[in-house]
DSSP file (Angstrom, degrees, kcal/mol; ACC not computed):
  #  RESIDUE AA STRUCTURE BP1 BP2  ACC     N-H-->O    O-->H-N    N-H-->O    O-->H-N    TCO  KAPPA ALPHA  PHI   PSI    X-CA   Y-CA   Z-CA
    1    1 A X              0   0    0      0, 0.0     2,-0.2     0, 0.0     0, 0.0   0.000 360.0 360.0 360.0 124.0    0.0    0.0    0.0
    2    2 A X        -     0   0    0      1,-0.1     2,-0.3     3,-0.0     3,-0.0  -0.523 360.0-123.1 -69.8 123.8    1.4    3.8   -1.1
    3    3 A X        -     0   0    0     -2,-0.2     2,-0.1     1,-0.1    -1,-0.1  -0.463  34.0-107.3 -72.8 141.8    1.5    6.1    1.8
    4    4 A X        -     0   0    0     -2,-0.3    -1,-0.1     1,-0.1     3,-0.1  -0.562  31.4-109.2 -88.7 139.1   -0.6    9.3    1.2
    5    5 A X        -     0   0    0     -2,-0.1    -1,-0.1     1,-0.1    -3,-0.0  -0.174  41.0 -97.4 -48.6 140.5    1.0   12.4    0.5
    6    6 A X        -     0   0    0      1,-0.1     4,-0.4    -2,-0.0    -1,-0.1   0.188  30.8-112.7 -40.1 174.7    0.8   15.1    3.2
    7    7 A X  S  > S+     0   0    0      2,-0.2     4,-4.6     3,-0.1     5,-0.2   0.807 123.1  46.6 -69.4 -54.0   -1.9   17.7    2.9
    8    8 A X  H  > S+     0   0    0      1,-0.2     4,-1.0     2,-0.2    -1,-0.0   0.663 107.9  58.4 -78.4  -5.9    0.9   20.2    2.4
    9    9 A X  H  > S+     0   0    0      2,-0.1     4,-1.6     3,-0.1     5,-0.3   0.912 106.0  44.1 -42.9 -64.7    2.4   17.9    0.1
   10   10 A X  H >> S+     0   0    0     -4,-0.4     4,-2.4     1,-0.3     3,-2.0   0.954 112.2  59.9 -58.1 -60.1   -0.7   17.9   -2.2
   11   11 A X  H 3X S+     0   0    0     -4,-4.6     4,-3.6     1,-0.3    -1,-0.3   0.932 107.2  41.4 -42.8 -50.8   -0.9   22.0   -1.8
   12   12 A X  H 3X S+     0   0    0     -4,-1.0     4,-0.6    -5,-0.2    -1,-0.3   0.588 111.5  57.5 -87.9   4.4    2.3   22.7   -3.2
   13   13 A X  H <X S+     0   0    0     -3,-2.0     4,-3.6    -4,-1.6     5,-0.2   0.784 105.3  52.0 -69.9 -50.0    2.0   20.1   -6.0
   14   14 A X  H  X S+     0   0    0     -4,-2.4     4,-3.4    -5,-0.3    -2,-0.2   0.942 107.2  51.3 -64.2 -41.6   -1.0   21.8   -7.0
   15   15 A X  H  X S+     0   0    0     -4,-3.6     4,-3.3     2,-0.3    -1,-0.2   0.807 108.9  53.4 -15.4 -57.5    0.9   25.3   -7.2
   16   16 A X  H  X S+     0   0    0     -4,-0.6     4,-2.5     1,-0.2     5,-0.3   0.911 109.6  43.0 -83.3 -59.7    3.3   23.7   -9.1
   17   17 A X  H  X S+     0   0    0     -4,-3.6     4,-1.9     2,-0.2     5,-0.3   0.934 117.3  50.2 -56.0 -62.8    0.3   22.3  -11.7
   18   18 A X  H >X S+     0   0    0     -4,-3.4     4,-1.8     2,-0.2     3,-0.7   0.934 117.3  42.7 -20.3 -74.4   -1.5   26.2  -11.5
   19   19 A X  H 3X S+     0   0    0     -4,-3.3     4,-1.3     1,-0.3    -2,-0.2   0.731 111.5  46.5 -57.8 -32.4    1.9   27.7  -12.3
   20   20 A X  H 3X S+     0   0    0     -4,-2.5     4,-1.5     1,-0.2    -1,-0.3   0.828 118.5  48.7 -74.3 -30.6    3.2   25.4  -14.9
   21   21 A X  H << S+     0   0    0     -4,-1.9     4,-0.3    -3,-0.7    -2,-0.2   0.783 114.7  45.2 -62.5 -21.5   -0.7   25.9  -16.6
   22   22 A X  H  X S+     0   0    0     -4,-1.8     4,-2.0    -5,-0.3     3,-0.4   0.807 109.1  53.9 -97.5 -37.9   -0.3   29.5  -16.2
   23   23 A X  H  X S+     0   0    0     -4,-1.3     4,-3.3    -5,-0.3     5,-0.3   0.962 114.8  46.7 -56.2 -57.2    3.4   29.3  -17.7
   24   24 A X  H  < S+     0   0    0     -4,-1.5    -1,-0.2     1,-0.2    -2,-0.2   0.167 104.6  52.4 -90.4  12.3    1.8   27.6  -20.7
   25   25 A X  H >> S+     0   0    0     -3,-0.4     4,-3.0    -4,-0.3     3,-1.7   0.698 112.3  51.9 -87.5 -56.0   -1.1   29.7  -21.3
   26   26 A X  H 3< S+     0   0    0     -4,-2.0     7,-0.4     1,-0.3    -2,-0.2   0.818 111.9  41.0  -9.6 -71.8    1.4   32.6  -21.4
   27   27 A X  T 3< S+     0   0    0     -4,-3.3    -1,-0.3     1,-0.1    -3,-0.1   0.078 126.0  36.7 -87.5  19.0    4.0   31.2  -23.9
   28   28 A X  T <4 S+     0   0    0     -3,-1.7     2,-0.9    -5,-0.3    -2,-0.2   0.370  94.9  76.5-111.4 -65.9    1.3   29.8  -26.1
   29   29 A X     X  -     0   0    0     -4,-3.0     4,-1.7     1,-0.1     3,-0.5  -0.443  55.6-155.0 -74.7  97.7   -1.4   31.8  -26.3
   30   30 A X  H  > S+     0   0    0     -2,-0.9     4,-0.7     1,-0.2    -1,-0.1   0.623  97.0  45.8 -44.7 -23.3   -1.7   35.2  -28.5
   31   31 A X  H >> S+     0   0    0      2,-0.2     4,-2.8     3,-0.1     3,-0.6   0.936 108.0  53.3 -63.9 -56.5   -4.3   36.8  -26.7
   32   32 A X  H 3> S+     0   0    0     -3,-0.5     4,-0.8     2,-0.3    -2,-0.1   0.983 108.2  56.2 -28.1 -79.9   -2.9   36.2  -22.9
   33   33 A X  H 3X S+     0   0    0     -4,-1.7     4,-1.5    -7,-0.4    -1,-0.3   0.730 108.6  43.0 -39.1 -30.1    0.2   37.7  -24.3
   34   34 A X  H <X S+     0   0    0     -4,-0.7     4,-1.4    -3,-0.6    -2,-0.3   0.993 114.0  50.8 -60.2 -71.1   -2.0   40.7  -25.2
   35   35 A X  H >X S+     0   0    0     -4,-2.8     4,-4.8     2,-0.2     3,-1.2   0.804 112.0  52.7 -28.2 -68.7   -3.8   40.5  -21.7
   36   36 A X  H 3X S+     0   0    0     -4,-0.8     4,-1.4     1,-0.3    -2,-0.2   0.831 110.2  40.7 -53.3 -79.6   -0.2   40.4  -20.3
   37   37 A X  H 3< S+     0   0    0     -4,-1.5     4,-0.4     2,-0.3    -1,-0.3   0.344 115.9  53.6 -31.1 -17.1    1.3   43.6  -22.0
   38   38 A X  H <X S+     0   0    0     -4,-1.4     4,-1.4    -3,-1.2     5,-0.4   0.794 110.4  50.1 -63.2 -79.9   -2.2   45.5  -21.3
   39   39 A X  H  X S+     0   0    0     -4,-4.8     4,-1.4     1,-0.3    -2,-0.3   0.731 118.3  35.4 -33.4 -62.3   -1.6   44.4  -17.7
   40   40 A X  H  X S+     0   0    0     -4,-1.4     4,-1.6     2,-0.2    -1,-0.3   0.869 111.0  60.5 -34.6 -56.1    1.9   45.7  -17.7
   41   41 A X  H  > S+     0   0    0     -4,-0.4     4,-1.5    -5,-0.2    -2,-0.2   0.926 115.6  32.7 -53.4 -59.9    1.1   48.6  -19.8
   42   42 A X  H  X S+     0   0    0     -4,-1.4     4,-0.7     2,-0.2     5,-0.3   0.854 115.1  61.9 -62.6 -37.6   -1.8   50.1  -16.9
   43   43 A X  H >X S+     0   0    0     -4,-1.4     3,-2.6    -5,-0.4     4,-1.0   0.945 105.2  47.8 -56.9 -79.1    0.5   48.6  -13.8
   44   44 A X  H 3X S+     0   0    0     -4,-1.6     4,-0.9     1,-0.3    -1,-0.2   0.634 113.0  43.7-141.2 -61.3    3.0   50.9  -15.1
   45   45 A X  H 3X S+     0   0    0     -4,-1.5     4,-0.9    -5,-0.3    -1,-0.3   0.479 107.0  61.2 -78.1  -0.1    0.4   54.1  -15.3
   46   46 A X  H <<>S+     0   0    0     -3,-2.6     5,-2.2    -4,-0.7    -2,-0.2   0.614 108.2  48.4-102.1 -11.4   -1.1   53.3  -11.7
   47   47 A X  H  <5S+     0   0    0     -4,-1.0    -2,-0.2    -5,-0.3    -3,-0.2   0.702 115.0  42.6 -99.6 -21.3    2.5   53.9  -10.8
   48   48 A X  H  <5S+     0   0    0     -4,-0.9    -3,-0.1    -5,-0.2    -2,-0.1   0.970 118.5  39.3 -46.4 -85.9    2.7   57.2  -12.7
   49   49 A X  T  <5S-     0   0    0     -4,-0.9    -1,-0.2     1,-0.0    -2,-0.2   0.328 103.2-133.3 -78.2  16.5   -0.4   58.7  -11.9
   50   50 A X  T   5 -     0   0    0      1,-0.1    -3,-0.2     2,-0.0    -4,-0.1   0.968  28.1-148.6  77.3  65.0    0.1   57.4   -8.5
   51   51 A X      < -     0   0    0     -5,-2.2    -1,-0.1     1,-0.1     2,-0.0  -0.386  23.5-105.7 -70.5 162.4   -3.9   55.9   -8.0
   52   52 A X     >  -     0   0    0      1,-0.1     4,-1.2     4,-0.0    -1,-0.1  -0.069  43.3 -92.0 -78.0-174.4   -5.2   56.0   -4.7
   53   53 A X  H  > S+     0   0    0      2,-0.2     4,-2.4     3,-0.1    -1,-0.1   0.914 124.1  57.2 -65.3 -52.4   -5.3   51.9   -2.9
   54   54 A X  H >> S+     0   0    0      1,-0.2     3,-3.6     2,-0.2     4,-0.5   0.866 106.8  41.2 -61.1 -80.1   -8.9   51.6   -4.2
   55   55 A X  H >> S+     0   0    0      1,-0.3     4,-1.4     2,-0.2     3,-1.0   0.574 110.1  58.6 -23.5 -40.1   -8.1   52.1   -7.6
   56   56 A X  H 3X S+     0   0    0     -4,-1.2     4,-2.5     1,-0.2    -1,-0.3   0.953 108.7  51.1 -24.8 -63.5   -5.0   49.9   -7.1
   57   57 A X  H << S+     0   0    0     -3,-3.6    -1,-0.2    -4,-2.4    -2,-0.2   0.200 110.5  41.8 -87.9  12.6   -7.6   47.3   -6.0
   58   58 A X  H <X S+     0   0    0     -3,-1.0     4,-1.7    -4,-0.5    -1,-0.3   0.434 113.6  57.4-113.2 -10.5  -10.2   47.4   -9.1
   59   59 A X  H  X S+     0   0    0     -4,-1.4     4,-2.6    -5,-0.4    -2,-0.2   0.975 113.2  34.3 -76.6 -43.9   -7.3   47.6  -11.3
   60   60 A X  H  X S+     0   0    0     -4,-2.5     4,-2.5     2,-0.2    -3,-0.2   0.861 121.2  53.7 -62.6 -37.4   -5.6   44.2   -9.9
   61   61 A X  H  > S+     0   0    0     -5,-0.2     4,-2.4     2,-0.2    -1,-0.2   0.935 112.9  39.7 -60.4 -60.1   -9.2   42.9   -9.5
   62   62 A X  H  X S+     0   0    0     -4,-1.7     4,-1.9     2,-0.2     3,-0.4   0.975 114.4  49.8 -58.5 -61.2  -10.0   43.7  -13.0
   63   63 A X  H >X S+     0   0    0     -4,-2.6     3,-1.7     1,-0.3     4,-1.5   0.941 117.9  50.4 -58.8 -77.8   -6.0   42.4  -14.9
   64   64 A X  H 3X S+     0   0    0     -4,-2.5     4,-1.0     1,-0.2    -1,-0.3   0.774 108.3  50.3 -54.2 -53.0   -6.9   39.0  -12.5
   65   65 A X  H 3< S+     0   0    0     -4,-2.4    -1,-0.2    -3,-0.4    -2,-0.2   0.782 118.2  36.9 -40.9 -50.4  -10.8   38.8  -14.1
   66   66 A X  H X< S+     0   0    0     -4,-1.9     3,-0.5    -3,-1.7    -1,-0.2   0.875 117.0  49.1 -90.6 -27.4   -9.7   38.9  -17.7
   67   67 A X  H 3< S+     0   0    0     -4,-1.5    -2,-0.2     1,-0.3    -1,-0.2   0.342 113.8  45.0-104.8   5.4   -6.7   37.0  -17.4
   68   68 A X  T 3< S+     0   0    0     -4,-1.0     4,-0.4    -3,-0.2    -1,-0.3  -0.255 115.6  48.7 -90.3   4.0   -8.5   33.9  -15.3
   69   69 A X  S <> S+     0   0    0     -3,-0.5     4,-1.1    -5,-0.2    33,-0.3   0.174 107.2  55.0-135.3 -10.8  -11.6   34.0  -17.9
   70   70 A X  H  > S+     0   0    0     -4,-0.2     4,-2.2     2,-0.1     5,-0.5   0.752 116.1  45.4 -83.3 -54.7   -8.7   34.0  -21.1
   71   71 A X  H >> S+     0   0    0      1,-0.2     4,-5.4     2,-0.2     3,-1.1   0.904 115.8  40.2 -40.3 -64.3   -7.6   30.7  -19.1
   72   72 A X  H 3> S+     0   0    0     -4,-0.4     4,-2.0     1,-0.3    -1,-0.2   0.885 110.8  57.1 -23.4 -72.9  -10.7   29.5  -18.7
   73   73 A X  H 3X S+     0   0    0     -4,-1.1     4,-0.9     1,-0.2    -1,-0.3   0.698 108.7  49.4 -49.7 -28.3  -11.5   30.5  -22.0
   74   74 A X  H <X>S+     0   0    0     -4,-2.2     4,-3.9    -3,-1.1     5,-0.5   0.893 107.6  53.4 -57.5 -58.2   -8.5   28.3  -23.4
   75   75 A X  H  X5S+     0   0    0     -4,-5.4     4,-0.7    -5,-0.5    -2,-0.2   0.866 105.3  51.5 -72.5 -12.0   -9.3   25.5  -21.6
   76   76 A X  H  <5S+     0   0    0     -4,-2.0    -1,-0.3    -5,-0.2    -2,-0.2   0.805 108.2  48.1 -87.7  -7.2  -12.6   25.4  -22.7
   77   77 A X  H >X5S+     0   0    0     -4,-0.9     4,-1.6    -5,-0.2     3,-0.6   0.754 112.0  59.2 -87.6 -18.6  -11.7   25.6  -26.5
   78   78 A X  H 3X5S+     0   0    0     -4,-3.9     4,-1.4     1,-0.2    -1,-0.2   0.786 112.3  36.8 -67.4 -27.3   -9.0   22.6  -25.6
   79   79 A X  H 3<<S+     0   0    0     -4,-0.7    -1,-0.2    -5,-0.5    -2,-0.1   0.150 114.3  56.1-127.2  49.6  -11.5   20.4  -24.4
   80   80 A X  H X> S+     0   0    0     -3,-0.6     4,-1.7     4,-0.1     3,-0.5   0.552 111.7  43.1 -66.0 -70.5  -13.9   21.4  -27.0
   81   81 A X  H 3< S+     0   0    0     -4,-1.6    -2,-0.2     1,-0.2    -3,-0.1   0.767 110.8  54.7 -87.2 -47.5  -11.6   20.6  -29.7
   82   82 A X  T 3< S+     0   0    0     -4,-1.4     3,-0.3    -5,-0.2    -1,-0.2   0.843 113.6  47.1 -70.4 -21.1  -10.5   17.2  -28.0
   83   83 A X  T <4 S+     0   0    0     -3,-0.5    -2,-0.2     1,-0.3    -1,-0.2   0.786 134.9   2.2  -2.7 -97.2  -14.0   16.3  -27.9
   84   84 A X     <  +     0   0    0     -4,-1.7    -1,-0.3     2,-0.1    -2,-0.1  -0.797  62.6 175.7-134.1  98.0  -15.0   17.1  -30.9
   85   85 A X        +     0   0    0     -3,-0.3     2,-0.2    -2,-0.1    -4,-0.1   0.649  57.6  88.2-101.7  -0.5  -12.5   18.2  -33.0
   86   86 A X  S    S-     0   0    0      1,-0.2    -2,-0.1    -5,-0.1    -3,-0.0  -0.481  95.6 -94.1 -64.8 147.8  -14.7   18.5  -36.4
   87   87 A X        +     0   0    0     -2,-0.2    -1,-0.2     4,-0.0     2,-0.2  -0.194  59.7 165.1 -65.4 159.3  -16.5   22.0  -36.7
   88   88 A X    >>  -     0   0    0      1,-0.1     3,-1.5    -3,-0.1     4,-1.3  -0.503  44.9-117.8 170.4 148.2  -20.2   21.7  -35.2
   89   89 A X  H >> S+     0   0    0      1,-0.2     4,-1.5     2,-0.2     3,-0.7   0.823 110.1  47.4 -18.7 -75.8  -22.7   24.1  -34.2
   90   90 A X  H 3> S+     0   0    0      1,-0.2     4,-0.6     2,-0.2    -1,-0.2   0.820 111.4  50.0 -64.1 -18.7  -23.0   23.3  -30.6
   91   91 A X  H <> S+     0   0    0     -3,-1.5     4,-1.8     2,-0.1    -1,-0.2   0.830 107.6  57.5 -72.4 -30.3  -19.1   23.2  -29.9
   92   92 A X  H XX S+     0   0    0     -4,-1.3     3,-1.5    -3,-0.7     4,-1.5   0.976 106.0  54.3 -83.3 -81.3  -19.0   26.7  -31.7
   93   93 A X  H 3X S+     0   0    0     -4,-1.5     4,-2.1     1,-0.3    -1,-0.2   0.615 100.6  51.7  -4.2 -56.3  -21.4   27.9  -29.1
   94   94 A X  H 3X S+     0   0    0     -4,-0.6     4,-1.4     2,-0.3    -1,-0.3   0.861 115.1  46.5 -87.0 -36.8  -19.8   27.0  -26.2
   95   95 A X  H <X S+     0   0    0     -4,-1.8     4,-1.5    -3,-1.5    -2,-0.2   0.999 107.7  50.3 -32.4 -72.7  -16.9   28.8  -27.5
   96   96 A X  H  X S+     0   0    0     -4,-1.5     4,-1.1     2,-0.3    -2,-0.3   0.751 116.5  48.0 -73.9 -29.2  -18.5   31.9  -28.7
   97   97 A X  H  X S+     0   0    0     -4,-2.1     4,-1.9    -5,-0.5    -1,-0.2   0.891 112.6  44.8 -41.2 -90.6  -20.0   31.9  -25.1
   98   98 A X  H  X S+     0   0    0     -4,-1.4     4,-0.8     2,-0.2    -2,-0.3   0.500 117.7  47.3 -35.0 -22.9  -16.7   31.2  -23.2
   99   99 A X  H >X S+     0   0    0     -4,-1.5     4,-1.8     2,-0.2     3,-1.4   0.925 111.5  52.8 -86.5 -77.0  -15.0   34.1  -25.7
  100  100 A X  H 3X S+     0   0    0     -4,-1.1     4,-1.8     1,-0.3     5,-0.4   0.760 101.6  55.2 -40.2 -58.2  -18.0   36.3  -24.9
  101  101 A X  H 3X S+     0   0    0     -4,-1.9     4,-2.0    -5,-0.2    -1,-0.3   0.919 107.2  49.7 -31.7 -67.8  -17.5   36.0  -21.1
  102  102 A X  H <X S+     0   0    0     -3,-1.4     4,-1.7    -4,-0.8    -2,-0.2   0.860 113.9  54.5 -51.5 -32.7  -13.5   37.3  -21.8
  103  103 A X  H >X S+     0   0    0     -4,-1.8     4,-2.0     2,-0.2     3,-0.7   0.900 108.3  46.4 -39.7 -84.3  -15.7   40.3  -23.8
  104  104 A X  H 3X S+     0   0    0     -4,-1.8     4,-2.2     1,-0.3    -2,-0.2   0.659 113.5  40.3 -39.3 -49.3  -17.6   41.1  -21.0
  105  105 A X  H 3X S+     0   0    0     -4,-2.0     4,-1.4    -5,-0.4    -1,-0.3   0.999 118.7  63.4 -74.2 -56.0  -15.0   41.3  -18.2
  106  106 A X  H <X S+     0   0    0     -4,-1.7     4,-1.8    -3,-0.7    -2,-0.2   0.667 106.3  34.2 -15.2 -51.5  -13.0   43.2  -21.2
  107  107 A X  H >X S+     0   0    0     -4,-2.0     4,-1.2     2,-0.2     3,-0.7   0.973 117.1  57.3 -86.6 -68.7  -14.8   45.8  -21.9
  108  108 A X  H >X S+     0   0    0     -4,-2.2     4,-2.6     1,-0.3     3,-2.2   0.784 111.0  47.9 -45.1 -62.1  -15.8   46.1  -17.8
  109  109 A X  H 3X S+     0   0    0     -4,-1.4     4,-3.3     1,-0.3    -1,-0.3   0.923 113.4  47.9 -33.5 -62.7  -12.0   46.3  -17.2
  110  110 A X  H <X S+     0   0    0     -4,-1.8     4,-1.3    -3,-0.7    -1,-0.3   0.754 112.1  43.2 -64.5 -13.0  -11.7   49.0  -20.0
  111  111 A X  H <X S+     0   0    0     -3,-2.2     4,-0.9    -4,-1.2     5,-0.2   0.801 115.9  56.5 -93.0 -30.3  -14.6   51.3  -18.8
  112  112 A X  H >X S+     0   0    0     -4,-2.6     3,-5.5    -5,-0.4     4,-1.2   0.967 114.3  42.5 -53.3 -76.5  -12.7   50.5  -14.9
  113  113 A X  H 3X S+     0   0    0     -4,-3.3     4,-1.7     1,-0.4     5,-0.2   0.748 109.1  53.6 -48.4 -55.8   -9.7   51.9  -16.6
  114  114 A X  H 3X S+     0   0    0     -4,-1.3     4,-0.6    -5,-0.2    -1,-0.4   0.490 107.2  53.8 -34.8 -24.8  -11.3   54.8  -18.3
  115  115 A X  H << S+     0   0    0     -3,-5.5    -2,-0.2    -4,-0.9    -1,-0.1   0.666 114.3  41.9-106.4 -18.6  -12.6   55.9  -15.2
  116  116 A X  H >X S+     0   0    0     -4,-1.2     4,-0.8    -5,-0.2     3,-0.6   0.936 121.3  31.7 -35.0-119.0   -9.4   55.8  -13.7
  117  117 A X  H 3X S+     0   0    0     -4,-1.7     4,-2.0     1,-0.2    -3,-0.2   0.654 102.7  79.6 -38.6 -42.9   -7.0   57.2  -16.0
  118  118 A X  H 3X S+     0   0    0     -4,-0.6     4,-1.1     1,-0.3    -1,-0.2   0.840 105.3  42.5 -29.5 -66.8   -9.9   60.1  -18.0
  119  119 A X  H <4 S+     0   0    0     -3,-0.6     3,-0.4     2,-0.2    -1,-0.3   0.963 105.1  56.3 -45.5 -65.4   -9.3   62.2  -14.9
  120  120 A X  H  < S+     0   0    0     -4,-0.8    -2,-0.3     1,-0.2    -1,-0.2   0.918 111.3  49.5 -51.0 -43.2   -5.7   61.9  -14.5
  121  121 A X  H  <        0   0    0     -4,-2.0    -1,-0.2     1,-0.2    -2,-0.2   0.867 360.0 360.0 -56.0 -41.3   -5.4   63.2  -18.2
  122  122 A X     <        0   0    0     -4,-1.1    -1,-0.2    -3,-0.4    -2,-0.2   0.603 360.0 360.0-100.4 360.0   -7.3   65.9  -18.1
């Protein structure tokens, strides 16, 4: 009989399985990489214009939202595709959902950002 792994085994295994998914959405995926150079790109202006804490904390809120719902959104067109990897209607759906979610926080993130920065410009 195999002795079971600690609890805090099993935690820092899973980290390690996050971060290596997380690695490999990065270096894969053209959109992320967009996500990622946005992220930077505002991180960068929250240090500029010097945002108050809250703002801090819908910006991080927001960069985490889109860039956990592009994961998301990957993994559901990976196991979409392993599925069924021939086109059909009801797989293209559940995509074009799963994309629309990554819209939605998109856009939320950009009006977040807009409401931000608009001030600081003018």
């Amino acid at each position: 009989m195999q002795k079971k792994e600690s609890f805090l085994v099993n935690r820092l295994k899973s980290v390690g399985y996050a971060f290596k998914g997380a690695l490999f959405l990065i270096k894969t995926e053209s959109s992320i990489k967009i996500q990622v150079f946005i992220a930077i790109i505002v991180t960068i202006a929250g240090f500029y214009f010097e945002i108050s804490k809250t703002e801090w904390l819908f910006q991080i809120v927001f960069i985490g939202l889109v860039m956990s719902l592009e994961g998301v959104n990957t993994a559901i067109e990976y196991i979409s595709d392993f599925i069924h990897p021939d086109r059909h209607d009801s797989i293209g759906r559940i995509k074009d959902i799963a994309a629309g979610a990554v819209f939605i926080a998109a856009v939320a993130a950009t009006i977040a950002a807009m409401v931000i920065y608009i001030p600081k410009l003018i």
